[in-house]
N, C-alpha and C positions, 0 to 999 in steps of 0.2 A: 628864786623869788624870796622876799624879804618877808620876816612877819607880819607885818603889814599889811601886804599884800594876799600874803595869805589869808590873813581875816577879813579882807574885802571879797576874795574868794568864798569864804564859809558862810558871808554874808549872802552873796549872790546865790550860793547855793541853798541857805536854809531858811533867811530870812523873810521869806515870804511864801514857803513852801507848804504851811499849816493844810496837812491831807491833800497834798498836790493841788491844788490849785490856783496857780498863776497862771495855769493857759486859758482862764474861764473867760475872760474878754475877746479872746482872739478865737476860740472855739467855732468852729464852720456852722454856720446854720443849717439845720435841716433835721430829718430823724436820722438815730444811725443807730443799725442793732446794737446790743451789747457787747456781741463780741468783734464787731466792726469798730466800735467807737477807742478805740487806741492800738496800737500795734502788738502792745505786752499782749493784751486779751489772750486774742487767734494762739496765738505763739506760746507762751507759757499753757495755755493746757497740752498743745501736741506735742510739746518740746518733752516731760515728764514723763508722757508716754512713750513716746519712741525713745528716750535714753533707757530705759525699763526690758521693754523689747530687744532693744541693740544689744545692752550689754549683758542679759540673758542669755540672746544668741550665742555672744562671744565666748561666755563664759562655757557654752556648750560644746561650741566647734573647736576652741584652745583645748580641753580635755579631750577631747577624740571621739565623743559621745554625738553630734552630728554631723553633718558632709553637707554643704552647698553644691555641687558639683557645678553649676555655671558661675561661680565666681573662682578666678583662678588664682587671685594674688590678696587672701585673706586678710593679710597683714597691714595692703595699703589701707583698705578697707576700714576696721576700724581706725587706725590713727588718726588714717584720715576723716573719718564721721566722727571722734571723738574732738577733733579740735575744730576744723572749719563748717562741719556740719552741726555739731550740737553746741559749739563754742557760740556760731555765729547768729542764731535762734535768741539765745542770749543776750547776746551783744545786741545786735537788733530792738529787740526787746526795752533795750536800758537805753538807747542810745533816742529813740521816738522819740521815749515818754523823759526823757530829759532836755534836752535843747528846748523845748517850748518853757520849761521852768524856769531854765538857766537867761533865755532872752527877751526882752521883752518883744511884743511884737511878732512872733513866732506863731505859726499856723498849725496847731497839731494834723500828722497823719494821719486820715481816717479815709471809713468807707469802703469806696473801690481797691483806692491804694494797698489798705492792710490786707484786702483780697488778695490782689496782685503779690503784694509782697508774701503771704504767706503759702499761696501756689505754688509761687516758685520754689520756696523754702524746700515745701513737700515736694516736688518734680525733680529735684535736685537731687533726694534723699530716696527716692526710685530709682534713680538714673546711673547713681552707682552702686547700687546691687545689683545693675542690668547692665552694668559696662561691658560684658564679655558679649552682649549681646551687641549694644546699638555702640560700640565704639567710643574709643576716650576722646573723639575729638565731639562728640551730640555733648557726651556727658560735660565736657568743658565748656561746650557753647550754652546748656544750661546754667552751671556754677556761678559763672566768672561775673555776669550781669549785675546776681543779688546784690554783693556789697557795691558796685559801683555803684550802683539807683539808689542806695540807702546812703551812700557820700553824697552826692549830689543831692541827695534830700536833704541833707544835713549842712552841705560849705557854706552856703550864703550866711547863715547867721556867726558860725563859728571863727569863720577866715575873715568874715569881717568884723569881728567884737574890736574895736580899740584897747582893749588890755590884753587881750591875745590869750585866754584865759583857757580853753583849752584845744588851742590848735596843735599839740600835743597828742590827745586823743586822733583828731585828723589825721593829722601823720603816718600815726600807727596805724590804723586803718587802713590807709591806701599802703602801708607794708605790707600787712597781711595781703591785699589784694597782689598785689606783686608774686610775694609767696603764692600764694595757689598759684598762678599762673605757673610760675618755675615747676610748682609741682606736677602739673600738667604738661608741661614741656617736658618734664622727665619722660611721663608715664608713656610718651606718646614718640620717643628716642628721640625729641629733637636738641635735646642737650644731654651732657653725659654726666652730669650730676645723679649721684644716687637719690631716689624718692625718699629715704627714710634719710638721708643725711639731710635734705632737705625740708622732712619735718621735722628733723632736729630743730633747727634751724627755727621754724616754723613756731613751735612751743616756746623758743625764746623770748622770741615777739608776740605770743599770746600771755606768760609771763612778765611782759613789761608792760602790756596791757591790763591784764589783773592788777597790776601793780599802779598806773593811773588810773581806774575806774573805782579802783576798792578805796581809794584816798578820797574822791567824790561820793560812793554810799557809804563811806564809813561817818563821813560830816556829815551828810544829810538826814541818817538814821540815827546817830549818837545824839546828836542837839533834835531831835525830832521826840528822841527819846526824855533828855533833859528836860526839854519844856514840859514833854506831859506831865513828869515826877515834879515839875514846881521846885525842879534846880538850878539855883540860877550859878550858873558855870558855863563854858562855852569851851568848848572838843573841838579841834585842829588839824587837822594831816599835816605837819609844816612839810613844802614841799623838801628842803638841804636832804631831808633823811633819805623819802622818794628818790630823788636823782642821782644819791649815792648807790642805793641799789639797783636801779635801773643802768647805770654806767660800768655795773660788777656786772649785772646780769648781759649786757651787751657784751661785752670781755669774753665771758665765756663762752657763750655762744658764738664769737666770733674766730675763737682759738678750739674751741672745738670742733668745725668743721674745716680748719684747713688743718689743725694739725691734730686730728682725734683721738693720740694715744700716747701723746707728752705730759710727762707727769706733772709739769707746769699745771695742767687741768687741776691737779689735787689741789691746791694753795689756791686757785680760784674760785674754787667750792668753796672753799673753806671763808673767802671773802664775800663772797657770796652771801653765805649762810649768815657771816656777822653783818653784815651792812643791812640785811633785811633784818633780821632781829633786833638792830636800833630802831626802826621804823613801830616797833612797839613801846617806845617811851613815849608817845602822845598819847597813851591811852591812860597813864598812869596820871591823872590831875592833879592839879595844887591842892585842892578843895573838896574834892569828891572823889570817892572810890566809887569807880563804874566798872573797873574790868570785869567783876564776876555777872555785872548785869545784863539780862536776856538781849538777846543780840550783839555784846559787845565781845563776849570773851568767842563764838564762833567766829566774828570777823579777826580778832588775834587768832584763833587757827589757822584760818588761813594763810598767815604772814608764818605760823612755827613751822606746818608743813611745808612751805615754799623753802623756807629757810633749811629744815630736813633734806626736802630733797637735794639741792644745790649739795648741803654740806656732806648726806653719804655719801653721794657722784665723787665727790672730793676725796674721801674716805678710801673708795673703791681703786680711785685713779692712783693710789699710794701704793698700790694691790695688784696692780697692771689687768684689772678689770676680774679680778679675783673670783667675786660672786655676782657680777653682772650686772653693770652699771643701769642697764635698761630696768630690772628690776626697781633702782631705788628713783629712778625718773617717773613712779609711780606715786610718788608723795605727791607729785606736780598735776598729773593726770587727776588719778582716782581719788586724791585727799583737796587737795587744793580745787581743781577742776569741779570736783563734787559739792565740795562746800561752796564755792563761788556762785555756781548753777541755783542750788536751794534757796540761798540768804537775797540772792538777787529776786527770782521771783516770788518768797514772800515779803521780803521789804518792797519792793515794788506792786506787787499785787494785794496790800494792804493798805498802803498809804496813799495811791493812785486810787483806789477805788472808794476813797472817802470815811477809812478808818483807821484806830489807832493802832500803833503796834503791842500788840502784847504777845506775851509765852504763854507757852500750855505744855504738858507733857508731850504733845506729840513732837513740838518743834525740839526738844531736847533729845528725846528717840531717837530724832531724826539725824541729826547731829549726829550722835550715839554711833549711830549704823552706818554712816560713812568715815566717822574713825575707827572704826570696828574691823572694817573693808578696807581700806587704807593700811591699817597693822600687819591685816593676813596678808594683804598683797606683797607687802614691803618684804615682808618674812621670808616669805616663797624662796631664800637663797638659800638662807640655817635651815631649813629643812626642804630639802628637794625629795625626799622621799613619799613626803607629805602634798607633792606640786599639784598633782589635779586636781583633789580635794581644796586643795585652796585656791586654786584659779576658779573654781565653779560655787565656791562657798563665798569668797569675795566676789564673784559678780553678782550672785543673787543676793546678800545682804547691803551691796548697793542699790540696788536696784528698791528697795523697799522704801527709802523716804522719799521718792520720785512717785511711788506709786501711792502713798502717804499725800503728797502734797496734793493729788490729782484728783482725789475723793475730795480734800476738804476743798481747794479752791476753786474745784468749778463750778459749784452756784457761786462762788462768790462774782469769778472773773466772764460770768455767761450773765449777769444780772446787770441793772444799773446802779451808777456810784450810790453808793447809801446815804449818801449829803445830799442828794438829788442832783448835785452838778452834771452839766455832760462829763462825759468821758467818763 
């Protein structure tokens, strides 16, 4: 995509965006609770709690401090609630309350729907803590539905835009949907693919999804930002950088499932790691210094820890898996994962609900404690004597700006927009 284009893009996305409101014309008539009246609502409060819960668990039963005894394969368990279960609450989340911004003419999701869709959400998230009970194939005929009913909520406007502007997101989408499926075919031996080679795999494609979603709130939130300070300058994601990392990041994710222990992997880290760390020169303006400004410099962690993780994998692969490649895949998880979950729904549940964005101590804290978590986790190789203590010390100091977020934003996100708009 040409600059141009792209700024026809940053247009689309922010030039009418002032407190989310372009879906105000098209808004369903009728009354609709507060926490009905858009999809982030439901979802962003449950979502903060149960990542809270989850990864406390985890952090319990990895040190040897609790026992589930009906769950039999631990491991799937989180990965897999770490990426298609709390990844897609998220995703979910962002994907609503955007397409109605993004098109004209678009119906936001409300009411029953967000009912619907947030049931499921939750029955999903029962279903596999109770697999050993009702069988992977109930638990899969729950899973498998949510993202297709949220595509099909979403293709009509997007597959048919004339600029094709992000059928890209689409795409990926219905990957991930694929993915689960394989994964569930694993679980259930009717192919012979490993489950965790397969959320290998998995994280890839939620990594190149981070990777186009965070290029649309990084514009949306950066010029959202701008206008408020009364700068006149205008923030970009040019996509060239984008599709360079996402074409590294395919690479190796695609060389590392059929050949998982060729040191070839080292040098693609390592491209990896440089190709997304160009994607941080749009942040650096002609005109204006914004990188240290609230909101701006957490969406660059994002990109350093993406970039970390790829580049120690890399690191490690030179090592022949030396200190354990899984360990530094936790930049991607616990750093990246973390900070993408936060920034989305307070950027979202700020600006969608009719106000502006600003910092406070808590949102820097917050930040704080999942780089904090992020460090310890990563660490856990250089000191493995140290391991439990750090498996249970990083899950509970992430765990805190999720439980942070969930104190402050639920009068926010339980109330109506404070502009008086619907939604």
């Amino acid at each position: 995509m040409s600059d141009s284009n792209a700024a026809t893009s940053s247009e689309a996305l922010t030039g009418h965006i002032k407190g989310g409101t372009k879906h105000y014309d098209n808004y369903p008539q009728g009354h609709f609770h507060p926490l009905l009246a858009y999809a982030f609502r439901p979802l962003f409060i449950i979502l903060p709690a149960y990542i809270a819960i989850s990864i406390i668990l985890w952090g319990f039963i990895w040190s040897g401090s609790l026992n589930i005894p009906f769950m039999s394969n631990i491991m799937a368990w989180h990965v897999y609630e770490m990426m298609f279960g709390v990844a897609s609450a998220g995703i979910i989340g962002f994907i609503l309350t955007a397409v109605p911004e993004l098109y004209d003419g678009v119906t936001p999701v409300v009411g029953k729907t967000v009912l619907g869709i947030t049931v499921l959400w939750l029955l999903g998230r029962i279903a596999f803590w109770m697999v050993d009970i009702i069988g992977i194939y109930t638990v899969a005929a729950i899973h498998i539905p949510l993202l297709l009913w949220v595509t099909l909520l979403v293709a009509k406007p997007v597959l048919g835009d004339p600029l094709q502007r992000n059928v890209s997101l689409a795409l990926m989408f219905l990957a991930i949907v694929a993915l689960q499926c394989w994964f569930f075919a694993s679980m259930a031996g009717l192919v012979t693919s490993d489950f965790m080679s397969i959320l290998k795999v998995s994280l890839g494609a939620f990594m190149i999804l981070e990777l186009l979603v965070l290029r649309r709130i990084a514009t949306e939130a950066i010029n959202e930002l701008l206008e408020q300070d009364n700068i006149d300058d205008t923030f970009i994601a040019r996509p060239p950088a984008y599709n360079i990392a996402i074409f590294t990041v395919i690479l190796f994710t695609i060389i590392e499932f059929f050949y998982p222990h060729n040191t070839m992997l080292a040098w693609l880290g390592f491209a990896v790691a440089a190709a997304i760390l160009n994607t941080l020169n749009d942040y650096f303006l002609d005109d204006s210094n914004i990188v240290f400004k609230p909101f701006v410099y957490p969406l660059m962690l994002i990109l350093i820890f993406m970039a970390a993780g790829y580049g120690m994998m890399g690191f490690d692969y030179l090592y022949d898996d030396l200190y354990g490649i899984n360990h530094f895949r936790h930049f991607l998880t616990t750093g990246v994962f973390g900070l993408s979950f936060l920034m989305v729904m307070i950027i979202v549940g700020t600006i969608h609900t009719g106000r502006e964005l600003h910092s406070d101590k808590w949102l820097n804290l917050s930040i704080a404690f999942i780089v904090i978590a992020t460090l310890i986790r990563t660490c856990i190789p250089f000191m493995p004597e140290h391991s439990m203590t750090m498996y249970t010390a990083s899950a509970l100091i992430w765990a805190i700006p999720f439980i942070i977020y969930l104190v402050r934003f639920y009068p926010i996100l339980s109330q109506p927009r404070a502009d008086g708009l619907p939604g």
